[in-house]
N, C-alpha and C positions, 0 to 999 in steps of 0.2 A: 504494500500500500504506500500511495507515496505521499511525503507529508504535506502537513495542513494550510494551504494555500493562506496568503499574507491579503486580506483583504480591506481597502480606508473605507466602507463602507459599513463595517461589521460593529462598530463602535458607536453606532446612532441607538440610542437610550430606548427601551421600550420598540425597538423596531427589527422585522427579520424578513432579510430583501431576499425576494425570491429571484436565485437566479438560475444558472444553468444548475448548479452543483445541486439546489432544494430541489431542481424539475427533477431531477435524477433521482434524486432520494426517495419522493414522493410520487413518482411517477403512478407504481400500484392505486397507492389513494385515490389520486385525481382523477385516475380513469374507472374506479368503483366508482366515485362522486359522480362521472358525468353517465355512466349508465343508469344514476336516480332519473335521467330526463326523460324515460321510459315507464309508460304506467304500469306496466307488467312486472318490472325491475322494481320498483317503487314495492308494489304489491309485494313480492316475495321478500325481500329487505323485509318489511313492515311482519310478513308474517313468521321469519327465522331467520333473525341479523345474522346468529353465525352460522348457519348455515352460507349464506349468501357471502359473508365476509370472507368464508374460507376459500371462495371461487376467484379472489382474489390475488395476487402474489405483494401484499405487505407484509410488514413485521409485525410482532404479535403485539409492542409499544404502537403502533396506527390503528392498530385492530380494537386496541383496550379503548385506543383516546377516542376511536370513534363512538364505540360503546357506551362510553362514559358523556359523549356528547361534550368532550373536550377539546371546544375550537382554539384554544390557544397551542393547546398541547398539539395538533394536526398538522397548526402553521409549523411550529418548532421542526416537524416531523416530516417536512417536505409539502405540506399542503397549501392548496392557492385559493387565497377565500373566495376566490368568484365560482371557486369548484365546490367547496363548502359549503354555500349555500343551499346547494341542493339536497345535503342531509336537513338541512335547519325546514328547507319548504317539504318534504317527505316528511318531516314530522307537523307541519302547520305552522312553523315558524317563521314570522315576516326576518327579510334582513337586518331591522331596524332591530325585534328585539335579538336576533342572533348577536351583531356587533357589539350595541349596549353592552349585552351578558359579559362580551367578552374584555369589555374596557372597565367593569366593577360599575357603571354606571346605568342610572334608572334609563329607562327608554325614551321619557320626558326627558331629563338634563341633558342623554344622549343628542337629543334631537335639537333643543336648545342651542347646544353645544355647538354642534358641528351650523347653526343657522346663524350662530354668532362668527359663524370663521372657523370654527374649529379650536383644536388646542393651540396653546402659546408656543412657539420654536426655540423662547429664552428656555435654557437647560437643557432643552429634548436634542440639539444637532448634534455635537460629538462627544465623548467622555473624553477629558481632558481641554473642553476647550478655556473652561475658566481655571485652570489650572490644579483640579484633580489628577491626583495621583493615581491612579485607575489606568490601567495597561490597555488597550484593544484590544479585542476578542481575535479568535485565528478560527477561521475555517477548520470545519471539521474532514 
């Protein structure tokens, strides 16, 4: 294996960029996510996750987080929220409260939130840029 690629975008606070390395990782997920766009797929999902998750080729950490309905955990794990979603609508879930769930915030403040501009970028760009001692992260 060869090692962990040196990346300046890895250090953005609260954020995980999806690029070629996460498409690879989560390739499995993504393309389970996009066969939710199937009512028939949807149907059998809904009636035996794992059965259906094990026709899959993820890991058994994508397979738990989906389980668990853990969208933070999915992104971490290679997953692309706009693929995401469609576990979140296979369960009745609007986007709005899926994201919400996933930032700790109500659906309202969510919404607020992002209507007002969204978050502030003081502190969220890079670790270390006000002069924290905090290393950048390295690709895995």
């Amino acid at each position: 294996m060869s090692p962990p690629l040196s990346k300046p975008y890895l250090d953005i606070p609260g954020t995980t960029v999806f690029d070629a390395d996460m498409a690879r990782r989560g390739y499995g997920l993504n393309q389970f996510c996009m066969s939710l766009m199937q009512a028939g797929n949807r149907s059998r999902f809904r009636a035996d996750e794992d059965a259906y998750l094990a026709a899959w080729p993820m890991t058994p950490e994508q397979r738990a987080a989906v389980r668990a309905r853990d969208y933070n955990a999915c992104i971490a794990l290679g997953g692309n929220i706009y693929f995401l979603v469609k576990i979140g609508a296979t369960d009745g879930i609007s986007a709005l409260q899926l994201v919400s769930s996933m930032s700790g915030m109500s659906e309202d403040g969510y919404r607020h939130m992002m209507l007002a501009g969204g978050r502030s970028p003081e502190g969220n760009r890079r670790l270390g840029e006000h002069g924290d001692a905090q290393a950048p992260r390295t690709a895995d």
